[in-house]
N, CA, C and O atoms as CSV, one atom per row, in Angstrom:
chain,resi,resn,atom,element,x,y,z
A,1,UNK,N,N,-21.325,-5.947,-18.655
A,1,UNK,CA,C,-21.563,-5.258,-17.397
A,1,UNK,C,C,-23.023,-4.841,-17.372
A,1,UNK,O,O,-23.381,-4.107,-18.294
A,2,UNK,N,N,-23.826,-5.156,-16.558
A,2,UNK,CA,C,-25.068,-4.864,-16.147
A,2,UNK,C,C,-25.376,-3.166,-14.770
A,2,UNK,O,O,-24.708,-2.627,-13.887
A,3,UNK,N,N,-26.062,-3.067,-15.079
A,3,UNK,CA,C,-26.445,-1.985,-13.490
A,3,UNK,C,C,-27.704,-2.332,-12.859
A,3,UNK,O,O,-28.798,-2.227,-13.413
A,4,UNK,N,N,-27.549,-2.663,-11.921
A,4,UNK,CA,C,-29.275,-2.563,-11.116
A,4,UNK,C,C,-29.494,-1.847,-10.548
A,4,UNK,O,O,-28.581,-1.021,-10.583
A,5,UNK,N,N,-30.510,-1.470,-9.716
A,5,UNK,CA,C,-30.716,-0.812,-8.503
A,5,UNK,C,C,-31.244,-1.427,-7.183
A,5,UNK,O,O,-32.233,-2.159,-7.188
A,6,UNK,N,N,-30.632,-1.147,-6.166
A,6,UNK,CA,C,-30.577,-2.422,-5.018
A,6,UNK,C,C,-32.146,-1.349,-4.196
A,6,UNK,O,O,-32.845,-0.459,-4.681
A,7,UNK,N,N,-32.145,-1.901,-3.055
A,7,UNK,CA,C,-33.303,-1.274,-2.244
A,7,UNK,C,C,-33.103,0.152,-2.213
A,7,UNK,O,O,-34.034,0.950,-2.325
A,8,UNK,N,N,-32.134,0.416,-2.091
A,8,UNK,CA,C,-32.621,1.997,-1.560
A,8,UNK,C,C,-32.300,2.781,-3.216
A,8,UNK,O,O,-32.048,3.980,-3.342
A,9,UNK,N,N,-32.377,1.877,-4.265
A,9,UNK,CA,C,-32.665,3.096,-5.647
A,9,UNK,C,C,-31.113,3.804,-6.123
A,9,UNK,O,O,-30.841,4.668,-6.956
A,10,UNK,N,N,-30.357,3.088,-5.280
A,10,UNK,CA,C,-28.630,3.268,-5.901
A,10,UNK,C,C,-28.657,2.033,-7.160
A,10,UNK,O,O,-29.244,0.967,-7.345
A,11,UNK,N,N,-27.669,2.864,-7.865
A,11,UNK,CA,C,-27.237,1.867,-9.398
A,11,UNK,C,C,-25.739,1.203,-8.884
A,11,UNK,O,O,-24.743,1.759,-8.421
A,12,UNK,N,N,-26.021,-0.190,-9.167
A,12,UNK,CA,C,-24.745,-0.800,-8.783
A,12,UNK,C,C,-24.317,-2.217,-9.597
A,12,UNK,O,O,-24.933,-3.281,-9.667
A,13,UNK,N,N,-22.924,-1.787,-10.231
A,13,UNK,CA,C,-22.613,-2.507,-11.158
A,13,UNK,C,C,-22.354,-4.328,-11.317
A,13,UNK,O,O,-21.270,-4.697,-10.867
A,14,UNK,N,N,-22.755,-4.821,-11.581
A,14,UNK,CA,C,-22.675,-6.070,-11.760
A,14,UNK,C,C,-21.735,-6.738,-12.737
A,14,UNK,O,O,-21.321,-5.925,-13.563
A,15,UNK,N,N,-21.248,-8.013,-12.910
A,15,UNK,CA,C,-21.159,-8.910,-14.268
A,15,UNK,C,C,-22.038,-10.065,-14.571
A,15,UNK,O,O,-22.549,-10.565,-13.569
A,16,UNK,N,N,-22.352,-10.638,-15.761
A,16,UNK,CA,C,-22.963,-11.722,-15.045
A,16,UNK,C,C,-22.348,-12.685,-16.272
A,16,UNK,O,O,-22.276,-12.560,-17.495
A,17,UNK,N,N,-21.902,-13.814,-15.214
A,17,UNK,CA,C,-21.275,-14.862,-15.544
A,17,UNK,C,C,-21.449,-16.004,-15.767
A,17,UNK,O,O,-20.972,-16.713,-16.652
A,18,UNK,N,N,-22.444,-16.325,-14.622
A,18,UNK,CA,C,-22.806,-17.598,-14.196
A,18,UNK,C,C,-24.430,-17.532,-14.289
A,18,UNK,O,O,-25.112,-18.556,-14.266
A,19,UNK,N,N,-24.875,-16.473,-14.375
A,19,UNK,CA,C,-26.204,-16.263,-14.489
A,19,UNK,C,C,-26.483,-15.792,-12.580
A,19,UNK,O,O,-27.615,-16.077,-12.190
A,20,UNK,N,N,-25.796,-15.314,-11.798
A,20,UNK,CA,C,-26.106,-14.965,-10.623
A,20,UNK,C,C,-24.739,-13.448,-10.985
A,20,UNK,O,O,-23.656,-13.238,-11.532
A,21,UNK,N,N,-25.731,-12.836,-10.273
A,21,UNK,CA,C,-25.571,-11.433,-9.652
A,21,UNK,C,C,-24.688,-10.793,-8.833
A,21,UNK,O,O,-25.363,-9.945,-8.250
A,22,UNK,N,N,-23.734,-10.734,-8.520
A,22,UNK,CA,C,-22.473,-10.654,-7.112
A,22,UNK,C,C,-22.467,-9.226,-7.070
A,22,UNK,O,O,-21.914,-8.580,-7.959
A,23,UNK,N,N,-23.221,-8.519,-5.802
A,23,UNK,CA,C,-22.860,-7.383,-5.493
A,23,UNK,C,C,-22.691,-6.799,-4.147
A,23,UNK,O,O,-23.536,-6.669,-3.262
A,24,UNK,N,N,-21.352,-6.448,-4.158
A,24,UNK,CA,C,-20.851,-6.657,-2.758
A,24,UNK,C,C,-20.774,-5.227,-2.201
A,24,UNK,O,O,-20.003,-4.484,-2.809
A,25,UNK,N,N,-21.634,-4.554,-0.840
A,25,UNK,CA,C,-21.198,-3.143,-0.156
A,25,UNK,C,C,-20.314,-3.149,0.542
A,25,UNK,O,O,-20.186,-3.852,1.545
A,26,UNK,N,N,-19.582,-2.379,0.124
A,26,UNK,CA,C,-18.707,-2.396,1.036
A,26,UNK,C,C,-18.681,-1.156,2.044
A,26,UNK,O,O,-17.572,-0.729,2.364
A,27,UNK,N,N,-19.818,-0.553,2.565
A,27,UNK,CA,C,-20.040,0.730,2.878
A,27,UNK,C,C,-19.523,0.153,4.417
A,27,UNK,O,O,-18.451,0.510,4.906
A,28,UNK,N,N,-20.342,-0.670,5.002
A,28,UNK,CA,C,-20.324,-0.887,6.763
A,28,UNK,C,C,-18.752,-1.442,6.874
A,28,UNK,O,O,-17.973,-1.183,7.792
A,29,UNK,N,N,-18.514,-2.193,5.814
A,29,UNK,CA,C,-16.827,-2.360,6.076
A,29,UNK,C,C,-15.891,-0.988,6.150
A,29,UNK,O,O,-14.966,-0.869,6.954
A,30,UNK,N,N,-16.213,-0.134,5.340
A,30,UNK,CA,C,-15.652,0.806,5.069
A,30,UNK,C,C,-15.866,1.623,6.841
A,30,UNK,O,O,-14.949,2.109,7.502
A,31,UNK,N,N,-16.848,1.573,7.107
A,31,UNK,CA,C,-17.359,2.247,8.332
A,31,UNK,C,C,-16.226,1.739,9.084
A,31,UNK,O,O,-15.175,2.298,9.397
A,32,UNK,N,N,-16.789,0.193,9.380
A,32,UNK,CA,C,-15.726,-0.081,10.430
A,32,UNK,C,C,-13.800,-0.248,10.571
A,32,UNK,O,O,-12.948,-0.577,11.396
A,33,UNK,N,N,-13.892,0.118,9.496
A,33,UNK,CA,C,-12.552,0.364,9.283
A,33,UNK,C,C,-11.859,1.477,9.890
A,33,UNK,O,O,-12.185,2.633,9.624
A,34,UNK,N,N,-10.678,1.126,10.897
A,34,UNK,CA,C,-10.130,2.425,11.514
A,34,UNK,C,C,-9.242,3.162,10.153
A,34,UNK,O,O,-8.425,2.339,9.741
A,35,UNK,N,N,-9.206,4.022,9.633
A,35,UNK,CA,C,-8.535,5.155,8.943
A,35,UNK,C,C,-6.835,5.215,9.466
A,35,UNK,O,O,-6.325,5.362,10.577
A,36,UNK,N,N,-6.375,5.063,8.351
A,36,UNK,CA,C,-4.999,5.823,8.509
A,36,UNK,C,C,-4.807,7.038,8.464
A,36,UNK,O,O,-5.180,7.741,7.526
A,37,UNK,N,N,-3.969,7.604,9.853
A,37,UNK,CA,C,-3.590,8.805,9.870
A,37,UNK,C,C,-2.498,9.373,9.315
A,37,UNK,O,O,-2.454,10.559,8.988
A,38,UNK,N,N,-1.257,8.294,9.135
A,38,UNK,CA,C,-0.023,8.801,8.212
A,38,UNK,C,C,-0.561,8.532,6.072
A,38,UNK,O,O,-0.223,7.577,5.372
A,39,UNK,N,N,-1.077,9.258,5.814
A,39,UNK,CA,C,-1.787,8.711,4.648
A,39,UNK,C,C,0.047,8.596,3.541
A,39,UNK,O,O,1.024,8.993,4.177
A,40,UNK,N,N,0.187,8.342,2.802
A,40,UNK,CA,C,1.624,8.271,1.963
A,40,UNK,C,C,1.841,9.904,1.061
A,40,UNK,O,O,1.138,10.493,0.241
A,41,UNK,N,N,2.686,10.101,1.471
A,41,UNK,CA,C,2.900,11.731,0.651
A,41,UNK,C,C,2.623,11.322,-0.818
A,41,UNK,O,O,2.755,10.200,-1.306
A,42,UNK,N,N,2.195,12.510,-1.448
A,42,UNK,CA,C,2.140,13.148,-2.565
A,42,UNK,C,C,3.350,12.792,-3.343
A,42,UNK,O,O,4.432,13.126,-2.858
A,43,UNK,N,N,3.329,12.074,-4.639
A,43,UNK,CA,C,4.779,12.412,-5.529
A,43,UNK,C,C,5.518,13.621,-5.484
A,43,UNK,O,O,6.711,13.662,-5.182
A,44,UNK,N,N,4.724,14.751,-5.824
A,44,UNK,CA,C,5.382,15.846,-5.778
A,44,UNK,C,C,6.527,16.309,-4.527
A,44,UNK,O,O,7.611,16.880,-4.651
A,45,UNK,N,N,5.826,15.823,-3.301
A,45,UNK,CA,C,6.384,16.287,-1.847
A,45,UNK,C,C,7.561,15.138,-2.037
A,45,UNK,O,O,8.549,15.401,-1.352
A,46,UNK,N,N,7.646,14.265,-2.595
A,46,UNK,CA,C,8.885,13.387,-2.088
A,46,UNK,C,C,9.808,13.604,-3.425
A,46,UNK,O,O,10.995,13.277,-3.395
A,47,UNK,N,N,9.161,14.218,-4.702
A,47,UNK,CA,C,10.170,15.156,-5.672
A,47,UNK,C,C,10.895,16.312,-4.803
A,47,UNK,O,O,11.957,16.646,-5.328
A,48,UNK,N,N,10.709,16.743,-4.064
A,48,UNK,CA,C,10.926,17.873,-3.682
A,48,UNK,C,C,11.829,17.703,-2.185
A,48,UNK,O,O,12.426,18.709,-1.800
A,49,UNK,N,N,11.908,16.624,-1.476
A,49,UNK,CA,C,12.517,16.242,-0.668
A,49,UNK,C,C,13.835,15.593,-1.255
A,49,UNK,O,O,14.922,15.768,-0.704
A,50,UNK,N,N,13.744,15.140,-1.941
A,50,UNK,CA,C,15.045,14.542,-2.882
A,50,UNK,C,C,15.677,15.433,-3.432
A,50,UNK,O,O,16.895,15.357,-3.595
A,51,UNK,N,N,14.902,16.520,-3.847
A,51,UNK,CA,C,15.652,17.392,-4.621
A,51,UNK,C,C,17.326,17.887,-4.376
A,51,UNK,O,O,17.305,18.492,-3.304
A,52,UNK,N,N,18.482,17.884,-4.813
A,52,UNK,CA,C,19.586,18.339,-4.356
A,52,UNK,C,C,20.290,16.959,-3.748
A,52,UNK,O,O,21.507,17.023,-3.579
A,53,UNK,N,N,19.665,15.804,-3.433
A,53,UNK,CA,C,20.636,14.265,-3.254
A,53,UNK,C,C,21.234,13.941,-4.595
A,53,UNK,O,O,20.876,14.210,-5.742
A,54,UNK,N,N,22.484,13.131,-3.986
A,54,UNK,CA,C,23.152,12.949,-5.292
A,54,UNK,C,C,22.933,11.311,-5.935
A,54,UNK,O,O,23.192,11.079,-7.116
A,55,UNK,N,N,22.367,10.109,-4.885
A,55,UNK,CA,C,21.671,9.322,-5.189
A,55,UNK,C,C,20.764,8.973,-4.607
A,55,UNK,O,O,20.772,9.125,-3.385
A,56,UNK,N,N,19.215,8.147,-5.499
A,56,UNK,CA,C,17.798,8.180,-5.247
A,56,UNK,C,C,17.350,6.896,-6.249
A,56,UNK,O,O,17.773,6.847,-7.404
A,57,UNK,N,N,16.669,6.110,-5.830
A,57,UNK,CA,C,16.247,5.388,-6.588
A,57,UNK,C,C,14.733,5.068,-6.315
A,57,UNK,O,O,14.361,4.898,-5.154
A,58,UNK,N,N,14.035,5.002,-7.152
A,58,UNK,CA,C,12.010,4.278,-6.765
A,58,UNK,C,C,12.254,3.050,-7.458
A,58,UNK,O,O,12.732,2.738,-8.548
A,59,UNK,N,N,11.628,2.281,-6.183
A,59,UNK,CA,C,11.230,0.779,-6.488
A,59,UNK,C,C,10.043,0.788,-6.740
A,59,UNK,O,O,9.539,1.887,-6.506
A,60,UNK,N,N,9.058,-0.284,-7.286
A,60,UNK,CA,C,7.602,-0.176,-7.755
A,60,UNK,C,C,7.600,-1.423,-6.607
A,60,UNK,O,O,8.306,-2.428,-6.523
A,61,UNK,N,N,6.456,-0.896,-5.729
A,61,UNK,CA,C,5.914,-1.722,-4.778
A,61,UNK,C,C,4.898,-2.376,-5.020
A,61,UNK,O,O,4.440,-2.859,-3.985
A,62,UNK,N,N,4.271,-2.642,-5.999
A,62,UNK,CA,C,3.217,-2.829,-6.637
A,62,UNK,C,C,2.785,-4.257,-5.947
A,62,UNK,O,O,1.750,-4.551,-5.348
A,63,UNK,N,N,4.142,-5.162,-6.298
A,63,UNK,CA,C,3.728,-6.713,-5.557
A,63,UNK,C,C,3.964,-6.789,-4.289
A,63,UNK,O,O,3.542,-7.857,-3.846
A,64,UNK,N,N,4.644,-5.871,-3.192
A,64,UNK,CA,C,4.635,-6.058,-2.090
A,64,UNK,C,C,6.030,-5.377,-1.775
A,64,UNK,O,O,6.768,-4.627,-2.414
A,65,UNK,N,N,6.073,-5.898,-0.641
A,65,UNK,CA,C,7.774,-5.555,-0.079
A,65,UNK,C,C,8.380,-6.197,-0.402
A,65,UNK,O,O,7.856,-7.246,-0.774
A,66,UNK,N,N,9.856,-6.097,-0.513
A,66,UNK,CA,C,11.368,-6.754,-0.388
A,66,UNK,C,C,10.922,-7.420,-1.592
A,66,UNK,O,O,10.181,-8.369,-1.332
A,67,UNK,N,N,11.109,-7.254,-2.691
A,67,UNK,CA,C,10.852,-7.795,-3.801
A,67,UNK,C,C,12.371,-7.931,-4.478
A,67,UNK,O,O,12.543,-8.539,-5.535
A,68,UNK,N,N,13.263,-7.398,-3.865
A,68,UNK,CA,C,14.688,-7.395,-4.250
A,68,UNK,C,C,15.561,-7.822,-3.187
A,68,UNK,O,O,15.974,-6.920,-2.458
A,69,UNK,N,N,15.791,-8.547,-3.033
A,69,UNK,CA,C,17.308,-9.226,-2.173
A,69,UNK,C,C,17.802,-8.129,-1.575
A,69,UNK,O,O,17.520,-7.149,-2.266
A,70,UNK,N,N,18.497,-7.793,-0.470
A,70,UNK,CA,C,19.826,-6.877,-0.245
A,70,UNK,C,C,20.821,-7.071,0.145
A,70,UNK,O,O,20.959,-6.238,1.041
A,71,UNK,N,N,21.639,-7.616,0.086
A,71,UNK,CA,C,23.209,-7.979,0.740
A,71,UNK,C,C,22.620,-7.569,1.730
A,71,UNK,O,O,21.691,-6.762,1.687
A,72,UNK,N,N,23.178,-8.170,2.940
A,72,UNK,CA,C,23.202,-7.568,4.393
A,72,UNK,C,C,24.701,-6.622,4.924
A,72,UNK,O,O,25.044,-5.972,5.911
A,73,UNK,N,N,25.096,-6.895,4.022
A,73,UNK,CA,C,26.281,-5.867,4.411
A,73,UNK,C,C,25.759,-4.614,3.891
A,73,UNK,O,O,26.327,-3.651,4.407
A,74,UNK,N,N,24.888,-4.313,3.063
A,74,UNK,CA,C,24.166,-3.236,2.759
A,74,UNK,C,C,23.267,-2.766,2.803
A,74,UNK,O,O,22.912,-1.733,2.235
A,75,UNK,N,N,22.416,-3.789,3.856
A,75,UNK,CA,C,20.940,-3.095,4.230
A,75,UNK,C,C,20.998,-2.103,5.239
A,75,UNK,O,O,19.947,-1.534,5.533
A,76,UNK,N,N,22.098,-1.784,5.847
A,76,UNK,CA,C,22.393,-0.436,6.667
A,76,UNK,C,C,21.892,0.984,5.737
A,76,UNK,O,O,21.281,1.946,6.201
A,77,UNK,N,N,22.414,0.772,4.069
A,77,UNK,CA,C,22.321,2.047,3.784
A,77,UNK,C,C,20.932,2.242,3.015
A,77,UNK,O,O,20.687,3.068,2.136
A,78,UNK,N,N,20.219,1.429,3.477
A,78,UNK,CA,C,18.509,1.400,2.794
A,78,UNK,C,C,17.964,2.398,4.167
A,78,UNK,O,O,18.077,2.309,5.389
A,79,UNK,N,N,17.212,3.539,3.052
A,79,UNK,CA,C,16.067,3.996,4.038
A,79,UNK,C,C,15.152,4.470,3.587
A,79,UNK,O,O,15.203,5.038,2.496
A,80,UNK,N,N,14.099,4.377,4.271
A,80,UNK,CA,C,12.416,4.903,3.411
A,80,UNK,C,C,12.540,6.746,4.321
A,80,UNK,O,O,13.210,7.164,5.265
A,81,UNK,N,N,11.364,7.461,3.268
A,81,UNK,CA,C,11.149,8.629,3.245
A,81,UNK,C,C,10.070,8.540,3.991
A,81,UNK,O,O,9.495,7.452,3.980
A,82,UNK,N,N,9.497,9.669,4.849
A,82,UNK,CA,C,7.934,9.633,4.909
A,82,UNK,C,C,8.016,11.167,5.642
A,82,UNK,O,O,9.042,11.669,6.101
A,83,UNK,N,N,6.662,11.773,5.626
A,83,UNK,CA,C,6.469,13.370,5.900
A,83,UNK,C,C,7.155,13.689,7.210
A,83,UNK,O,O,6.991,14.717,7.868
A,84,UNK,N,N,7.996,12.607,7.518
A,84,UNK,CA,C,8.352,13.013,9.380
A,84,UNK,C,C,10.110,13.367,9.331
A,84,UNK,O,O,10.830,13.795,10.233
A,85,UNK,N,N,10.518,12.928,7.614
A,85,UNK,CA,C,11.719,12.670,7.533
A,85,UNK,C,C,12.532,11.227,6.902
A,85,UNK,O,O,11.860,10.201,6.999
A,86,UNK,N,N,13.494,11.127,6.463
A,86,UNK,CA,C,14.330,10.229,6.186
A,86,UNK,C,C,14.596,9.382,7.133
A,86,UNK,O,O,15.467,9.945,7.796
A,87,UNK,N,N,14.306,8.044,7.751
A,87,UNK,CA,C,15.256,6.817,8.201
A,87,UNK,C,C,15.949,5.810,7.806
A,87,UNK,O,O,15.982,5.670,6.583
A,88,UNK,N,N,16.638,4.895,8.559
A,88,UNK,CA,C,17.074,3.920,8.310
A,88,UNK,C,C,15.377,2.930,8.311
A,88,UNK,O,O,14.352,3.039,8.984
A,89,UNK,N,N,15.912,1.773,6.911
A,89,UNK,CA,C,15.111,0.982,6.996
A,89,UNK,C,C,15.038,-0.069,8.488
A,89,UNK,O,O,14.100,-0.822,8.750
A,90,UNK,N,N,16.044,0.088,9.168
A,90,UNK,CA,C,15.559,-0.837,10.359
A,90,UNK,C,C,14.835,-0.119,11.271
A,90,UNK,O,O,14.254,-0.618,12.234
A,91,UNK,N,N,14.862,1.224,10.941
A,91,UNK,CA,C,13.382,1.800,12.433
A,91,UNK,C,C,12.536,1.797,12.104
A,91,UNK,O,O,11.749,2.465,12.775
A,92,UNK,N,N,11.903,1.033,10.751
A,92,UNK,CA,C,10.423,0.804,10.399
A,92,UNK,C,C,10.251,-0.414,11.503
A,92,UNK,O,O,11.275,-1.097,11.460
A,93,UNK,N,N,9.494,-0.826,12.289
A,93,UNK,CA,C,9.136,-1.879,12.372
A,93,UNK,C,C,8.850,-2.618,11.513
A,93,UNK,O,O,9.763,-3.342,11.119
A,94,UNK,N,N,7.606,-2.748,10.914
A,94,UNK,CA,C,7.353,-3.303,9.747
A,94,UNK,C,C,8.163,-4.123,9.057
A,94,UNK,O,O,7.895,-5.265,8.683
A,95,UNK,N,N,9.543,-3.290,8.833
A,95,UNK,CA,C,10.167,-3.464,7.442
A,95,UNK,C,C,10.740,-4.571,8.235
A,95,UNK,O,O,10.338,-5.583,7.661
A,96,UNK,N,N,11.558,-4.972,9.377
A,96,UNK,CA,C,11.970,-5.422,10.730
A,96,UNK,C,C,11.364,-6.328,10.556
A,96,UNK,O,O,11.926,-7.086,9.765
A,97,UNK,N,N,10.097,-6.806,11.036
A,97,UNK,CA,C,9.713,-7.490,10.765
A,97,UNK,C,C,9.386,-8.856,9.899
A,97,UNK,O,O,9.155,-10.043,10.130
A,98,UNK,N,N,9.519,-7.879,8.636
A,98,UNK,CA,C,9.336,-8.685,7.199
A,98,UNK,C,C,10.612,-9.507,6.503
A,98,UNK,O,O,10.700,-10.424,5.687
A,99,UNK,N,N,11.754,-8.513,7.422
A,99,UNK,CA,C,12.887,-9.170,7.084
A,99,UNK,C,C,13.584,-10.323,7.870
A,99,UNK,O,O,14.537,-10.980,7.451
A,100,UNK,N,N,12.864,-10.490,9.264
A,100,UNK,CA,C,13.150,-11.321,10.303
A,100,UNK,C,C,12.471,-12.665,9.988
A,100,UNK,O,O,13.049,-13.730,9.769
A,101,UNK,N,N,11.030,-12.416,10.002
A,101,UNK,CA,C,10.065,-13.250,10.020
A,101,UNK,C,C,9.723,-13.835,8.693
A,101,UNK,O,O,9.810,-12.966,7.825
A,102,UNK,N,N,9.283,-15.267,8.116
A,102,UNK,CA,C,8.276,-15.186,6.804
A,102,UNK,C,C,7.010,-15.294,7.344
A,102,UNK,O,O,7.092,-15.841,8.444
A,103,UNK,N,N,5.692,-14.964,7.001
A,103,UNK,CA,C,4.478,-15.022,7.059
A,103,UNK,C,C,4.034,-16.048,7.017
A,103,UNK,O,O,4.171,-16.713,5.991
A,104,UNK,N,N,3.377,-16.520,8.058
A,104,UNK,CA,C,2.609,-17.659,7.959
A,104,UNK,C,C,1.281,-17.947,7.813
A,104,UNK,O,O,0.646,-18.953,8.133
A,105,UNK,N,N,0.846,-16.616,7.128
A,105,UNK,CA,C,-0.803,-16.235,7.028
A,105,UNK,C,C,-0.678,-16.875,5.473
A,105,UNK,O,O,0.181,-16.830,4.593
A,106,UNK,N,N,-1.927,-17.456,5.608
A,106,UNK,CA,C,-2.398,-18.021,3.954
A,106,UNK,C,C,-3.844,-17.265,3.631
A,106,UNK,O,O,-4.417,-17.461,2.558
């Protein structure tokens, strides 16, 4: 790992691999990026919303959604948490979506 300093005298980390330099800002992306306003609760807040249910399970979303099959006779009793309250997984859109459609983005 290397550090340089680009024009304006910031240190910014490099590798060098190939013998070229790759250093990417991501500041103006960051700019233009609209912000999420529902940001994802806190572990603690969704410890504490569970608290007193008699079943609860965490999936690791790590690779994406629906990473597990669901019977459809039992995707009625799937529902996500979020600071507004408990739903059914079919009033996510999203989730609706993902389960209707496959992606045709590459």
């Amino acid at each position: 790992m290397t550090v340089i300093k680009n024009d304006e005298n910031e240190l910014v980390p490099t590798c060098l691999v190939t013998g070229w330099k790759v250093c990417i800002d991501y500041r103006k992306l960051n700019e233009a990026t609209r912000k999420d306003h529902f940001p994802l609760p806190f572990m603690d807040q969704m410890l504490e919303r569970l608290a007193g249910n008699e079943y609860y399970c965490f999936l690791d979303g790590f690779s994406g959604y629906f990473q597990i099959p669901i019977d459809p006779k039992d995707q009625e009793k799937t529902t996500f948490t979020c600071p507004y309250g408990t739903f059914p997984t079919n009033a996510c859109r999203l989730a609706s979506a993902m389960l209707l459609e496959p992606s045709s983005d590459v």
